[in-house]
C-alpha positions in Angstrom: -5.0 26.3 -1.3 -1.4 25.1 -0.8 -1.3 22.5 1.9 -0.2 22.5 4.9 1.0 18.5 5.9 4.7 17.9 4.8 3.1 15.0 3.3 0.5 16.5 1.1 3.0 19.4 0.6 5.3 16.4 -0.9 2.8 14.7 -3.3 1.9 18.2 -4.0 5.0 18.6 -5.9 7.2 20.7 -3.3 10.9 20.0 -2.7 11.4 20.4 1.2 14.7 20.7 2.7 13.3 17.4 5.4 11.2 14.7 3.6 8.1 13.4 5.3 8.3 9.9 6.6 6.3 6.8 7.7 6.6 3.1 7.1 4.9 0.6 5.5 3.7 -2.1 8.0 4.7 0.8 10.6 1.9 -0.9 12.9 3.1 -4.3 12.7 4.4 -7.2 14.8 7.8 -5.6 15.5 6.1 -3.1 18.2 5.2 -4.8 21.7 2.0 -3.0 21.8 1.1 -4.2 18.7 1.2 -8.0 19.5 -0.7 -7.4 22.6 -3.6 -5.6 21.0 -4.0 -8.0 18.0 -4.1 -11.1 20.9 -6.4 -9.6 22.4 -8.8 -8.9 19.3 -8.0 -12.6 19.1 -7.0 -13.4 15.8 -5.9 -10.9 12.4 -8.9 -10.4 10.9 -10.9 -10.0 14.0 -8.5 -7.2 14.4 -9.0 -5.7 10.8 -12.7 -5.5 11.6 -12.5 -4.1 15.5 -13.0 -0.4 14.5 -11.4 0.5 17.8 -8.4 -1.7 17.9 -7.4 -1.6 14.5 -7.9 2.7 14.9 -5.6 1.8 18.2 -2.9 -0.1 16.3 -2.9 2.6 13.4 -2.2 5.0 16.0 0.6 3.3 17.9 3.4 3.8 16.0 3.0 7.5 16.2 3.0 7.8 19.8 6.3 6.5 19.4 7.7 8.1 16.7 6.1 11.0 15.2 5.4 10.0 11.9 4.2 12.1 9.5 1.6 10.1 8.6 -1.0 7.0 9.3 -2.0 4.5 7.0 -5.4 2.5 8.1 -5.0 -0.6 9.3 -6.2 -3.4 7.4 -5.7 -6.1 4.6 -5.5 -6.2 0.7 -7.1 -9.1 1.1 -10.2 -7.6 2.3 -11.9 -7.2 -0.9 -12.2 -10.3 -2.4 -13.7 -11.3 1.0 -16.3 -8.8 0.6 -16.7 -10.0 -2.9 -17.3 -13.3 -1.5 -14.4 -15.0 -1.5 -13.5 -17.1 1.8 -10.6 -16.1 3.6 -8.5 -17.4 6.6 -5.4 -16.9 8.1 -2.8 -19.9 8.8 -0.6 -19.2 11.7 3.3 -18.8 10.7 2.3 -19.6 6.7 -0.4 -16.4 5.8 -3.2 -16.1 4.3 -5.8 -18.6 2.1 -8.4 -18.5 0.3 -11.0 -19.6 -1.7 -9.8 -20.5 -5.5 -11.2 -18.9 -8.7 -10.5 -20.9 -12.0 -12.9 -20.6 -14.4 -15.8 -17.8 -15.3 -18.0 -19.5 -12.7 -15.9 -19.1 -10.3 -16.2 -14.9 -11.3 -20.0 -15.2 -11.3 -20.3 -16.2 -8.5 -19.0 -13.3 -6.7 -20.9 -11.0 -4.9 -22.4 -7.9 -6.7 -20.6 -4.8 -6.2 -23.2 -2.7 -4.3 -22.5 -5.8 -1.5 -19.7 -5.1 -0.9 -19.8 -2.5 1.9 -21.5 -4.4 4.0 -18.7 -6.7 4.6 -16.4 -3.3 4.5 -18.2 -1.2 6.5 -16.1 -1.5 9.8 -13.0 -0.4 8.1 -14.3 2.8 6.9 -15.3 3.2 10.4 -11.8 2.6 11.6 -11.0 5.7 8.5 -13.7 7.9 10.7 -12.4 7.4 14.3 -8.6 8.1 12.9 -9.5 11.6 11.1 -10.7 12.7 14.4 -7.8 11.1 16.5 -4.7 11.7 14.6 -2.3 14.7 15.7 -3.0 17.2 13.5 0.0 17.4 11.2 -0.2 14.0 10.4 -1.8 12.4 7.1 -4.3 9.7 6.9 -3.5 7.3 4.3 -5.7 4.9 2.8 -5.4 1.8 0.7 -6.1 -1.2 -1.5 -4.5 -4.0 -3.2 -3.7 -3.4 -7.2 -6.2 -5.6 -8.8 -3.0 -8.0 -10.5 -1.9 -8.7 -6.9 -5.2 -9.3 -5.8 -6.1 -11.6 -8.4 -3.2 -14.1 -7.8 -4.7 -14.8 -4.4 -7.7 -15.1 -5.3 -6.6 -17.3 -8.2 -4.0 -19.7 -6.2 -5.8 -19.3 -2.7 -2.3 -18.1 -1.4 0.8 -16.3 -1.8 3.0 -17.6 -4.4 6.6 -17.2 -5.6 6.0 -16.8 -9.0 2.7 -16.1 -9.2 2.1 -19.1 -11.6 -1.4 -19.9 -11.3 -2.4 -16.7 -12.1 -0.6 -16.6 -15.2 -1.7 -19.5 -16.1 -5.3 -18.7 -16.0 -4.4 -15.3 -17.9 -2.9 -17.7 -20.6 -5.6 -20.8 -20.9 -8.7 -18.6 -20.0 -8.6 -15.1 -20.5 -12.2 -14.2 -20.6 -12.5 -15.5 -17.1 -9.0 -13.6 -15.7 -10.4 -10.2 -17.9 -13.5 -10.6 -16.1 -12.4 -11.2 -12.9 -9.7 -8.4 -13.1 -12.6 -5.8 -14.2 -14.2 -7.2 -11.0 -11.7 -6.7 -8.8 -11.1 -3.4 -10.3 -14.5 -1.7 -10.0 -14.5 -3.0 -6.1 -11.1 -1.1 -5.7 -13.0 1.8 -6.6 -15.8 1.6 -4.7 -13.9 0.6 -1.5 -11.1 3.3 -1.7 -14.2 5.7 -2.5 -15.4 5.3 0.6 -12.0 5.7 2.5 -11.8 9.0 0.8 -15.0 9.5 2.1 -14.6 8.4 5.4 -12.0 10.8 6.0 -8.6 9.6 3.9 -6.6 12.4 2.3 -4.0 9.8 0.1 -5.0 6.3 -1.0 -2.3 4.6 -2.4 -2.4 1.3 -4.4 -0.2 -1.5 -3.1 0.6 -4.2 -6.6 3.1 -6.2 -4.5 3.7 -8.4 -7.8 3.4 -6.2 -10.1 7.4 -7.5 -10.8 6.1 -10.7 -12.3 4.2 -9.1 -15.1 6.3 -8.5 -18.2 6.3 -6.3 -21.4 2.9 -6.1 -22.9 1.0 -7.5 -19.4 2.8 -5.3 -17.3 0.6 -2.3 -19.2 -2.4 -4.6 -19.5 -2.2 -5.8 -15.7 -0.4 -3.2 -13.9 -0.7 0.2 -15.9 -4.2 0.1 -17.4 -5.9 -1.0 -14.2 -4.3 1.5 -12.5 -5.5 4.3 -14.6 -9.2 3.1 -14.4 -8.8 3.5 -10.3 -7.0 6.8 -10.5 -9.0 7.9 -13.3 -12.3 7.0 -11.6 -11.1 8.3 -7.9 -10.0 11.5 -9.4 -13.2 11.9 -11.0 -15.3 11.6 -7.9 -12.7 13.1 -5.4 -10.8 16.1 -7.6 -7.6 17.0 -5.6 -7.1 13.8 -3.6 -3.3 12.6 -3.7 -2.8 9.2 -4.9 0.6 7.0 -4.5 1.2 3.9 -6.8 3.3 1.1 -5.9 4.2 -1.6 -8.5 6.9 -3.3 -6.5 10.1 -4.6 -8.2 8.5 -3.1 -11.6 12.4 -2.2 -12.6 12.7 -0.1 -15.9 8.5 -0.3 -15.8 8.9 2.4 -12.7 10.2 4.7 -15.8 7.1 6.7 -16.7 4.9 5.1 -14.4 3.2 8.4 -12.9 3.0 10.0 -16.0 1.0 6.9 -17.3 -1.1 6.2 -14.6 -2.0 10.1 -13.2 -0.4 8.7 -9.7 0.6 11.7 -7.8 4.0 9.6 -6.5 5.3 6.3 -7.3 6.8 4.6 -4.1 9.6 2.5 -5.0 11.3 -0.9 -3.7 14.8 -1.5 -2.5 15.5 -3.4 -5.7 16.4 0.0 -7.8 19.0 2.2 -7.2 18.2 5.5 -5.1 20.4 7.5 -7.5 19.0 6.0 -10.1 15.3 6.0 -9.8 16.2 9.9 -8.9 17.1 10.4 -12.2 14.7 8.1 -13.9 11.3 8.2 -12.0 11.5 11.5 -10.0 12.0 13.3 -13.0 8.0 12.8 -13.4 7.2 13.9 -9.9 7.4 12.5 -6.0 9.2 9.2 -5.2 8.2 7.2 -2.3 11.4 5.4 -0.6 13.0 3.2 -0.5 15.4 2.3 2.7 16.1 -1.1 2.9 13.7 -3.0 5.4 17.0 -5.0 6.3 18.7 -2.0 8.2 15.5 -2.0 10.4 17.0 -5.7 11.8 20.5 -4.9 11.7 21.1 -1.1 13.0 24.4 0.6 13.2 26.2 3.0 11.3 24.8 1.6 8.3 21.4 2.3 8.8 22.7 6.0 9.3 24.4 6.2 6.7 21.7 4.2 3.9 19.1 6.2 5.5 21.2 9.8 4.2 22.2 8.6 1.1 18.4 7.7 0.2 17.3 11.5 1.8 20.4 13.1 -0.4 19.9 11.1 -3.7 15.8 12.5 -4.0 16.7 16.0 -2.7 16.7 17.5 -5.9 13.0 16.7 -5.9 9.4 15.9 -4.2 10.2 12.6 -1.6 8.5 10.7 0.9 10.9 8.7 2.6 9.9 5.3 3.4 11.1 1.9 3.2 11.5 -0.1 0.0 9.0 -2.3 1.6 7.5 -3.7 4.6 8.8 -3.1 8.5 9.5 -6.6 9.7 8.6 -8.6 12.9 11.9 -9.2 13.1 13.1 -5.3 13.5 14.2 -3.5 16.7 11.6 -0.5 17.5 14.9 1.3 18.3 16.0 1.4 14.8 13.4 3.4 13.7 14.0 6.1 15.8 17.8 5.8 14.6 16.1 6.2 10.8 14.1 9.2 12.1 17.1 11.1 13.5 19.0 10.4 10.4 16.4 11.6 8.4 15.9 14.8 10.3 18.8 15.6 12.6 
């Protein structure tokens, strides 16, 4: 059957003279609404784990806008909690966790069957937002890449450079291997039971995937990747899946045909034009507005916003940003973007 959501139509291969369009973060801390439903859920995580508030906060943004789809509300950092890792939130500085350094550290972790009952409520968010969304719109799912995953779980935090985790990849890499296959088969597990919660696209967010070079970029960042999609496909034959190794550069080139990902979504660090020619040859693009033009507004944004939609009109787009809605953005920009896009 050919579908019918502009979205699935989109990762389905078909040019469409309007792209589908959401955001990533689109339920964030730049909508009013937002802030007051996460204070009073009381802190982040007990939002990620309120079935009902963070199903309320997914569904938002489209009250507002219209988007053509919802991605679930939640946290890559989910998963290593239900591995066993502990995790916390530091106000104004992000996340922290636990540290793994050494093949202990790996063993220690939680058996994978144990995971679900950590993860449970957010595949109960998945069910109350299948039943709830308009019904043009797409429900998106997601997980962390198991690269970006590991470097928190490795340095307790977010780092610049990602250092500690390449460090452990170079001094121990039995105990990094490990706990990448770890990480790896919980991805598969926990976006399994998205998909059968009631996702229709998962997509898999490797935020540094950019720090990875040359022979560990396919070690880290394309051969994980290919167990996930591999495995998901396997279970769940048909179900779209978007890839997203941010500020991968020339490692965007080929990455779908690689991997098996339906659409690679693509950062504001590559040309539009360009990754038209280079990465959209292979199939749908995801992207890739600057998040900036969300702050700043004005012609600009109108402009940016057409010249992304015309570069990837030759083929299969999702327009989106390059990354992350800020807090920092006016809600009124996005309805700018919107009418750009389809006015």
């Amino acid at each position: 059957m050919t579908p019918t959501k502009t979205i699935l139509r989109a990762l389905n291969g078909e040019v469409q003279a309007t792209p589908p369009v959401w955001m990533m973060r689109q339920a964030g801390r730049y909508l009013p609404e937002y802030r007051a439903t996460r204070e009073k859920a009381g802190d982040f995580l007990s939002l990620c784990y309120n079935p009902e508030l963070a199903a309320e906060v997914t569904l938002q943004p489209l009250r507002r806008y219209d988007f053509d789809a919802a991605i679930l509300f939640a946290d890559i950092l989910l998963v290593p909690q239900a591995l066993g890792a502990d995790l916390w939130f530091v106000t104004g500085e992000g996340p922290r966790l636990s540290t793994i350094t050494d093949m202990a550290g790996v063993e220690a972790l939680k058996p994978l069957d144990a995971i679900h009952e950590t993860l449970n409520p957010i595949y109960e968010t998945v069910k109350i937002l299948s039943g709830a969304l308009p019904a043009h719109t797409t429900l998106i799912g997601f997980a962390g890449a198991p690269w970006t995953v590991a470097t928190y779980m490795i340095a307790g935090r977010g780092t610049k450079d990602q250092g500690p985790a390449h460090k452990l990849m170079q001094e121990n890499p039995a105990a990094f291997d490990a706990l990448m296959a770890r990480i790896t088969a919980a991805t598969i597990e926990y976006l399994s039971a998205q998909i059968n919660a009631g996702a229709e696209v998962v997509k898999i967010f490797d935020s540094w995937a950019g720090s990875l070079k040359g022979a560990a970029f396919t070690k880290y960042a394309v051969a994980p990747t290919v167990e996930i999609i591999t495995a998901l496909k396997a279970r769940h034959p048909g179900i779209p899946i978007i890839a997203f190794p941010r500020e991968a550069g020339d490692g965007y080139i080929g990455f779908a045909r690689a991997t098996g990902a339906d659409c690679v979504a693509i950062d504001n660090s590559v040309d539009s034009e360009w990754a038209a020619a280079n990465v959209q040859v292979d199939g749908c693009v995801q992207g890739n507005l600057s998040p900036t033009h969300m702050v700043t507004g004005g012609a600009e944004l109108v402009s940016e916003t057409r010249r992304v939609v015309k570069a990837f009109s030759k083929g299969p787009h999702i327009f989106n940003l390059g990354h992350g809605i800020t807090p920092d953005a006016d809600p009124d920009n996005v309805s700018r973007m919107i009418e750009a896009i389809r006015g």
